[in-house]
C-alpha positions in Angstrom: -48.5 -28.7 103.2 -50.7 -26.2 105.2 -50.7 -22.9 104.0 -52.2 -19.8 106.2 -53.3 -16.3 105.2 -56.0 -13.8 106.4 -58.7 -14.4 103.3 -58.8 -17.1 101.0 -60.6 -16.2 97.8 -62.4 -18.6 95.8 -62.6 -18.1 92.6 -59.6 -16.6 90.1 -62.2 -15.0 88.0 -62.7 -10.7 87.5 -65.0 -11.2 90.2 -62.7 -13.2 92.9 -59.1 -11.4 91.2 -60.5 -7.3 91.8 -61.5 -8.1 95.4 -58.4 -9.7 96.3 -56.3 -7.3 95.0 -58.3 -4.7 97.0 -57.9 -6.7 99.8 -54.0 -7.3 99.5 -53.3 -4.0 100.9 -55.0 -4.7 104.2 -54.5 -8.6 104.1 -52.7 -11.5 103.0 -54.7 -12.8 100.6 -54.8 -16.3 98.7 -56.7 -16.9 95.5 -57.4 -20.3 94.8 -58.2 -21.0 91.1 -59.3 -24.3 89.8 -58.5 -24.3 86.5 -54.5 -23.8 85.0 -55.0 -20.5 84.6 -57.0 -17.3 86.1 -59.9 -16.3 84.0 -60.3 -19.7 82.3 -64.4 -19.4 82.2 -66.4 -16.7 82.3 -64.0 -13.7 82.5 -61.9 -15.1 79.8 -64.4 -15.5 77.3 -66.0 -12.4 78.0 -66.6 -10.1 74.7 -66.1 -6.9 77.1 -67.1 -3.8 76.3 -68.3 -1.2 78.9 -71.6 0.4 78.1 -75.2 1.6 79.4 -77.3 -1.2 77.2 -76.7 -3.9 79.6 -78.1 -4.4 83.3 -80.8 -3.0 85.4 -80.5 0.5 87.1 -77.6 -0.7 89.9 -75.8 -2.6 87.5 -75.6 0.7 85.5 -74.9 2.7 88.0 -72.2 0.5 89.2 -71.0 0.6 85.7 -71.0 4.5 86.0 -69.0 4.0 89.5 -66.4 2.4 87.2 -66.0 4.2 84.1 -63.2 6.1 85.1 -60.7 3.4 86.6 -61.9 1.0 83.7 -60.6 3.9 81.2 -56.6 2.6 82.2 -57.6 -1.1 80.6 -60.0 0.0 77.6 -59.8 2.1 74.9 -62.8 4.5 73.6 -64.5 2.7 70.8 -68.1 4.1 70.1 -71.5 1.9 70.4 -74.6 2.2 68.2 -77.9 1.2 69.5 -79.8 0.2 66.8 -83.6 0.0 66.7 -86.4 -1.2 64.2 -89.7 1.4 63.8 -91.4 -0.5 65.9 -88.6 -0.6 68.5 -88.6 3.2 68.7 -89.8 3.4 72.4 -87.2 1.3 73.3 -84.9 3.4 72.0 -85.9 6.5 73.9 -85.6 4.6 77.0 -82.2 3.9 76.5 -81.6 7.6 75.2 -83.0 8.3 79.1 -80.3 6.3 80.6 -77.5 7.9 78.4 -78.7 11.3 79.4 -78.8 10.6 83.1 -75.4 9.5 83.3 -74.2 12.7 81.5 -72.7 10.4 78.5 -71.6 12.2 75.4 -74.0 10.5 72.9 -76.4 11.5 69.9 -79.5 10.1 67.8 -79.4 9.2 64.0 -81.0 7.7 61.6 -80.4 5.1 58.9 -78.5 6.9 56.8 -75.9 8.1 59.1 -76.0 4.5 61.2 -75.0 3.2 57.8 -71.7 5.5 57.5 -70.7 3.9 60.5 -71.7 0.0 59.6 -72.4 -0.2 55.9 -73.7 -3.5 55.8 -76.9 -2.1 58.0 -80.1 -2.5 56.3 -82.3 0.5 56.5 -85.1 -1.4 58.1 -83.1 -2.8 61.2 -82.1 1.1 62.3 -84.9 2.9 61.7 -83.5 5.3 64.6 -80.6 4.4 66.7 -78.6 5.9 69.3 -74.3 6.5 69.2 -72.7 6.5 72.6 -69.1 8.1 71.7 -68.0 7.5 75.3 -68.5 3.5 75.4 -64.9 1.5 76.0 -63.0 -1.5 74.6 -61.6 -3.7 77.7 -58.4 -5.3 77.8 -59.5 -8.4 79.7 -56.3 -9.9 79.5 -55.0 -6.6 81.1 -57.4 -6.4 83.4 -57.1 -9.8 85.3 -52.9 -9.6 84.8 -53.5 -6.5 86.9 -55.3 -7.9 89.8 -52.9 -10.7 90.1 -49.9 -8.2 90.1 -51.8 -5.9 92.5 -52.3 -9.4 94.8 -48.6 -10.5 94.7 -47.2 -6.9 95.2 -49.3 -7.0 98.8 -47.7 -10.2 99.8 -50.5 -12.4 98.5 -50.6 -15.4 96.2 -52.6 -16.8 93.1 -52.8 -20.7 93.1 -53.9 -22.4 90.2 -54.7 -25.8 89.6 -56.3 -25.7 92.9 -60.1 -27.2 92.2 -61.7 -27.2 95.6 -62.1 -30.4 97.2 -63.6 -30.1 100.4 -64.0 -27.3 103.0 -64.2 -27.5 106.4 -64.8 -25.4 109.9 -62.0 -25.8 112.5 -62.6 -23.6 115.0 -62.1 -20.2 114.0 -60.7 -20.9 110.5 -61.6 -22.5 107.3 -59.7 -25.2 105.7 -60.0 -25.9 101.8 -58.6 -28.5 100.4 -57.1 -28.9 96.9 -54.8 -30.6 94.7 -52.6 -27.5 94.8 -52.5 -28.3 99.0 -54.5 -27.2 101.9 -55.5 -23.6 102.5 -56.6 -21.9 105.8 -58.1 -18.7 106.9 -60.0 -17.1 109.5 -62.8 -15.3 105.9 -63.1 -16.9 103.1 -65.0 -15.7 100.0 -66.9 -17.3 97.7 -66.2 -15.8 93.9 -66.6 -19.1 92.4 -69.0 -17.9 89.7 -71.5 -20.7 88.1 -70.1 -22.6 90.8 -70.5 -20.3 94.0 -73.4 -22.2 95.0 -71.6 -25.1 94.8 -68.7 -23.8 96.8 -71.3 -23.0 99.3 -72.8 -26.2 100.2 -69.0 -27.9 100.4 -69.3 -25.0 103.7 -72.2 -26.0 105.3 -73.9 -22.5 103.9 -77.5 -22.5 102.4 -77.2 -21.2 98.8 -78.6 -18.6 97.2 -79.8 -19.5 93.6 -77.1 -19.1 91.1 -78.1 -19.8 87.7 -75.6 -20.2 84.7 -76.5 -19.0 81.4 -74.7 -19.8 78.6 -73.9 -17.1 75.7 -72.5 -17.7 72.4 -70.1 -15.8 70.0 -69.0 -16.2 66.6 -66.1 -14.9 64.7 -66.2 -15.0 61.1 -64.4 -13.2 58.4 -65.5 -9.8 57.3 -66.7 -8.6 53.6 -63.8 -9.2 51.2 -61.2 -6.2 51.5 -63.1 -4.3 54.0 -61.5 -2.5 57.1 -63.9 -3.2 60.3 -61.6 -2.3 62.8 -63.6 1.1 63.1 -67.1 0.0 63.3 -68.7 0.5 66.7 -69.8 -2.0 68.8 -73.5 -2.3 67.1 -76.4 -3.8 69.2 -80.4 -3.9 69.0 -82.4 -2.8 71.5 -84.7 -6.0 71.7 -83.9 -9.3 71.5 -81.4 -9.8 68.2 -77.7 -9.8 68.0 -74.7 -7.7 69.0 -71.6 -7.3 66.2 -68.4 -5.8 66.6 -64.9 -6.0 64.9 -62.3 -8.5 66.0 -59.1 -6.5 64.7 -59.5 -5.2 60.9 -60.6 -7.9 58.8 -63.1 -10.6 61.1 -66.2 -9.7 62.9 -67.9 -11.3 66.3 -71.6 -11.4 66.9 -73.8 -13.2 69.0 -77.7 -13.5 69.2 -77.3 -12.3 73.3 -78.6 -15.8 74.5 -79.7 -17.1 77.5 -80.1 -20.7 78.3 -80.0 -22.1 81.5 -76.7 -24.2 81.9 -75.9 -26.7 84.8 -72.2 -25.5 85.8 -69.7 -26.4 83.4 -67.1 -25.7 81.0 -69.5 -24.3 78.7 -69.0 -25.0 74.4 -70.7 -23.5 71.7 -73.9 -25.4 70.5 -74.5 -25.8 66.4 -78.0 -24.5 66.7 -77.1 -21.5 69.0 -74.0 -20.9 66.7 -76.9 -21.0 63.6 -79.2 -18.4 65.3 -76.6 -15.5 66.1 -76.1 -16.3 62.1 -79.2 -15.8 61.5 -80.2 -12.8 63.3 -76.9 -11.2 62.0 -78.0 -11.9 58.1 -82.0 -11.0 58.7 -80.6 -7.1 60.1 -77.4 -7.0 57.5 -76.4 -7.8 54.3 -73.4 -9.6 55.5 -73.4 -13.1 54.3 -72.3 -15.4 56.9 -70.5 -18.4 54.5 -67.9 -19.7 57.1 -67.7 -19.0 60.8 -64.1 -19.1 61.7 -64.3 -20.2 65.3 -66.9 -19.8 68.2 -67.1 -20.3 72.0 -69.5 -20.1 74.7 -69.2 -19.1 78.8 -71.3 -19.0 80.9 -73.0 -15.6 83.0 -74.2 -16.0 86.6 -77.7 -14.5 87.9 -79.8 -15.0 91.0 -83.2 -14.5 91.1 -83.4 -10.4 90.7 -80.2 -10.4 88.9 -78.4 -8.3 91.5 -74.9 -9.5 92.6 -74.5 -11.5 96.0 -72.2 -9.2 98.2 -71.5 -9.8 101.7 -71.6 -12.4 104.7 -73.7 -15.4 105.0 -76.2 -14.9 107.7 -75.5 -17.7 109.9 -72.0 -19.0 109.0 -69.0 -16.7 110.2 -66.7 -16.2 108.2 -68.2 -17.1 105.1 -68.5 -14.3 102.4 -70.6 -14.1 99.1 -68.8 -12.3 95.8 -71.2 -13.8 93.3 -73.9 -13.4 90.6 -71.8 -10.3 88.3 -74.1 -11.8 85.1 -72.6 -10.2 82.4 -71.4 -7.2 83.5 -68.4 -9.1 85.8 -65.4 -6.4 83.9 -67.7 -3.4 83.7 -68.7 -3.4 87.4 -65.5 -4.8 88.8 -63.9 -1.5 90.1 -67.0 -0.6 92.1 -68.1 -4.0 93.1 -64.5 -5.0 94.5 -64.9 -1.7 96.4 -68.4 -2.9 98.3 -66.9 -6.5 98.5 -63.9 -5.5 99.9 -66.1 -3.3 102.5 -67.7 -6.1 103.6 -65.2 -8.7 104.0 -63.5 -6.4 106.2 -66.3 -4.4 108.2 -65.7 -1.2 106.6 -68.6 1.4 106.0 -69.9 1.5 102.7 -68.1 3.5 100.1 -69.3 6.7 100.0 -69.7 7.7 96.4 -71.7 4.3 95.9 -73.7 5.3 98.8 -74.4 8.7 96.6 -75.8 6.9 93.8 -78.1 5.0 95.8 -76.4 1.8 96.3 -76.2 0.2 99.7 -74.9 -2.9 101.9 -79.0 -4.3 101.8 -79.2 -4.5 97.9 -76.6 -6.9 97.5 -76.5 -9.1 100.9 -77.5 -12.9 100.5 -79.8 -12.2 103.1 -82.5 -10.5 100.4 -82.2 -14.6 98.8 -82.9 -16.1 102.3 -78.8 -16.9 103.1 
């Protein structure tokens, strides 16, 4: 059974969910998800927490572009930037950023850092930084949202619908799944680790997409302590992040990297033993028994900018890719610009402000 609309998303993630439900005002919009459920890889694995420690200067700014709409799904829950003495410098760079974005943060030292996470040793926050402002995200919130927001505008959100093949015919696109066909005049491509992928089943050159797969433990906290107040806590360098899961377990994870073919990522033993690791050498938390752990996967290209906007020589065809790990904290903004571009609007205003612009995110700055 054929099935028509005016956009067919690809991709049931934060990135593909946000823009459609921007779009479902002006459109009929389809979002076709592969998996049984929306959020299955990426988005709903995501440890998210809004902040200024992640990201280059437009990812931050993008961030700031979406404090205040993120504040409905998140709850204030303070950071701490922790830094060794030798780590100082870094630490006064990211005191910069805070102060440029008007957040309501303040320095410390050890002693104070360690009335907010006992279990600090002295040595690992030889300065660190508080942002008061930072905020807790509901993910689950956050993607039930969007799908509300795209059925109240008439749209639909089709799971189970793995892409098979995709195909020009004439003005339209036709996608084929196990769910049924699909057929639109713009479709976009907010297939995360697998946009490029999606791509090349369209006949449209890809633009570099490279999955990274993080890890995070959970494992239970010290013996009758309440965590459920400790901030967020992350180093400046390379090292770990740690934050409460509820009142008595913990989650941490050593921030890594690797380079992952696209898949339904799982937790490796020695990655699971390094976010340990790091987590003992800066605490004196001892790490007996990790409850359970996971991994997902974060999408870059090559400058780690996101892909927004049409594919230079295919019509039709539009990019929503490469969010890395800042896909929740950049979604209000981002959807904004993506849904600008998928349908020829001028580029938000207040974006424009901060410096942001139609260029910096097109495929056509990866050649596509």
């Amino acid at each position: 059974m054929m099935q028509s609309a005016d956009v067919v998303v690809i991709g049931g993630g934060i990135a593909g969910l946000s823009l459609a439900a921007r779009l479902a005002a002006h459109a009929k919009v389809v979002v076709l998800e592969g998996e049984s459920a929306p959020g299955y890889h990426a988005s709903g694995r995501s440890v998210a927490f809004a902040h200024y420690g992640l990201g280059n200067v437009p990812v931050r700014d993008l961030t700031a572009l979406s404090m205040a709409e993120l504040a409905a799904h998140g709850s204030v829950h303070a950071a701490l930037h922790i830094a060794s003495a030798g780590e100082i410098a870094a630490l006064d760079a990211l005191e910069d950023v805070h102060r440029h974005y008007a957040c309501d943060y303040s320095r410390a030292g050890p002693e104070e850092a360690r009335g907010l996470v006992p279990v600090l040793k002295p040595e690992a926050c030889a300065a660190v930084l508080i942002d008061h402002s930072s905020l807790k995200l509901d993910t689950h919130a956050m993607l039930q949202a969007c799908v509300a927001g795209v059925r109240a505008g008439g749209g639909a959100v089709v799971t189970g619908a793995r892409v098979q093949s995709i195909a020009r015919e004439g003005a339209a696109w036709r996608v084929e799944t196990p769910a049924g066909s699909f057929t639109a005049p713009l479709l976009v491509n907010a297939a995360g680790a697998w946009a490029d992928v999606i791509a090349q089943l369209a006949g449209v050159r890809p633009v570099g997409i490279e999955p990274r797969r993080r890890t995070v433990i959970s494992f239970p906290a010290p013996e009758g302590e309440d965590v459920h107040a400790w901030p967020f806590t992350k180093t400046v360098g390379e090292g770990f992040y740690l934050l409460p899961e509820g009142r008595g377990q913990l989650l941490a994870s050593s921030m890594d990297q690797t380079p992952s073919k696209p898949c339904d990522a799982a937790a490796e033993e020695l990655d699971k033993a390094i976010a340990a690791d790091r987590v003992e050498q800066a605490t004196t938390l001892p790490i007996r028994r990790i409850s359970h752990s996971w991994a997902g996967l974060r999408s870059f290209v090559a400058d780690e900018l996101p892909v927004i906007g049409a594919a230079a020589d295919v019509p039709g065809f539009v990019w929503c890719a490469g969010q890395g790990g800042a896909g929740f904290q950049t979604a209000p903004a981002l959807s904004r610009i993506a849904a600008a571009a998928v349908l020829g609007q001028p580029f938000p205003e207040d974006a424009g402000a901060a410096g942001l612009s139609f260029a910096m995110f097109s495929p056509a700055r990866l050649g596509a």
